[in-house]
C-alpha positions as CSV (number, residue, x, y, z in Angstrom):
1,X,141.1,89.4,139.9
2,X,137.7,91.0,141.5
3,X,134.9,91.4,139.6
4,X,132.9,94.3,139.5
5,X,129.5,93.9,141.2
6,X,126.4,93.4,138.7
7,X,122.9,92.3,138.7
8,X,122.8,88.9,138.2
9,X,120.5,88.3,135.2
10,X,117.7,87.0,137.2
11,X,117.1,90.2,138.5
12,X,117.3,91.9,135.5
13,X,113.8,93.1,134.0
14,X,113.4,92.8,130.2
15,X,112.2,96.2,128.5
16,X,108.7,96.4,127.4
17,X,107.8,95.5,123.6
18,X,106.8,97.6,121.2
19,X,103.3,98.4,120.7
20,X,100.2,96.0,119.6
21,X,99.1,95.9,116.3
22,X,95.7,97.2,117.2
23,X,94.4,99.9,119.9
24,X,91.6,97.0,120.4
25,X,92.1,95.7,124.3
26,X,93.3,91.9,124.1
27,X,90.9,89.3,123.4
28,X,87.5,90.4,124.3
29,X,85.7,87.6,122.6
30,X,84.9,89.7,120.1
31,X,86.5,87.4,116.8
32,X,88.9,88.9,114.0
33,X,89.7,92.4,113.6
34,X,89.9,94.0,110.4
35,X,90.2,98.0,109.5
36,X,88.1,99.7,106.6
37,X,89.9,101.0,104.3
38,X,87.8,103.8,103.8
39,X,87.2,105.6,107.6
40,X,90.3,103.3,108.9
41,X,88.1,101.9,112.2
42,X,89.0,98.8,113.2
43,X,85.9,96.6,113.5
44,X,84.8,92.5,114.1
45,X,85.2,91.0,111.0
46,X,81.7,89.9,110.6
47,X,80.6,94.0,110.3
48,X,82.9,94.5,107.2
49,X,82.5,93.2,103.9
50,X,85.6,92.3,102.0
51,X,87.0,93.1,98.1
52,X,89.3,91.0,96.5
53,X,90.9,91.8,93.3
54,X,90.6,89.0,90.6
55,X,93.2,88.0,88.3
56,X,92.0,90.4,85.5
57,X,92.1,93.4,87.6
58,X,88.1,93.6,88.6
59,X,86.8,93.7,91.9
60,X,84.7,91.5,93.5
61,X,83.1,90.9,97.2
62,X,83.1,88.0,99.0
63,X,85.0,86.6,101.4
64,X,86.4,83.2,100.0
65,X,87.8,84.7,97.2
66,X,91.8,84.1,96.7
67,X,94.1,87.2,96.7
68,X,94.4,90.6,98.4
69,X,92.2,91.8,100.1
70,X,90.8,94.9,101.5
71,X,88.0,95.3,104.1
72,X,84.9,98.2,103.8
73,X,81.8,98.5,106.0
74,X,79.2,96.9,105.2
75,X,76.6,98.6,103.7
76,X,78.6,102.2,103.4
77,X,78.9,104.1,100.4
78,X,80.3,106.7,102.7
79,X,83.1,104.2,103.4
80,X,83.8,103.5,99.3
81,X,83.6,106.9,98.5
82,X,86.7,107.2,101.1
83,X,88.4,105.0,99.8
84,X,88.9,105.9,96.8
85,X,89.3,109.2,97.6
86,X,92.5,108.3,100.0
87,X,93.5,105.9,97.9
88,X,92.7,102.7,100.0
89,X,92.4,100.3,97.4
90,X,95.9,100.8,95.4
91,X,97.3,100.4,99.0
92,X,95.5,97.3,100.1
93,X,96.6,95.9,97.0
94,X,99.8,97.3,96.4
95,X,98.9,98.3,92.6
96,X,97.1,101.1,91.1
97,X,92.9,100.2,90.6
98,X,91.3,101.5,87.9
99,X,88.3,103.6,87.4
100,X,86.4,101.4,85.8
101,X,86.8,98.7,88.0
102,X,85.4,101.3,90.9
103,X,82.6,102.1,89.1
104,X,81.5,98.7,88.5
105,X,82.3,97.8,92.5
106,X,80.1,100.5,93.0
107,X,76.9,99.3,91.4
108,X,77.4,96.3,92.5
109,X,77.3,96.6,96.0
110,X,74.3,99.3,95.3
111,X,72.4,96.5,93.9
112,X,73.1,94.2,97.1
113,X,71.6,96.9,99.3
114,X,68.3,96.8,97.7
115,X,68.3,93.8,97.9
């Protein structure tokens, strides 16, 4: 029997993958990436300050803290005010947030800026 002429697999190209995570060039030097969750850019992580939720269903800043968390701009109320409105928070962590803990998130981080 004759076999049909092929490409051996050497020639073969592999199709191109999907599409990076991140519209960020590769490794400029620049460290982690993280996107706000308020105006969605993508920024070093040392520009963005990061919200955890705590076990009673508060939230709290700092970046050590255990759990989910989600990443705002440092020094934005622009940013918070966004992400409440486009519901940023119950999607970084995957459970509704309540007003209450908002409002104290918000006076918090007002009193770290006069600060």
């Amino acid at each position: 029997m004759r076999r049909s002429p092929r490409s051996s697999a050497s020639t073969r190209t592999s199709p191109p993958r999907g599409p990076t995570r991140s519209k960020i060039p590769p490794d400029l030097g620049i460290g982690p990436q993280r996107t706000c969750v308020g105006c969605q850019t993508v920024r070093p992580q040392r520009e963005l300050v990061r919200i955890a939720r705590t076990a009673d269903g508060t939230l709290a800043v700092g970046r050590t803290l255990p759990g989910r968390g989600a990443w705002l701009c440092h020094g934005s109320p622009s940013c918070l005010d966004l992400a409440v409105r486009r519901g940023g928070f119950a999607r970084s962590f995957r459970s509704p947030v309540s007003t209450s803990a908002i409002a104290e998130l918000r006076s918090a981080m007002a009193a770290d800026q006069q600060r």
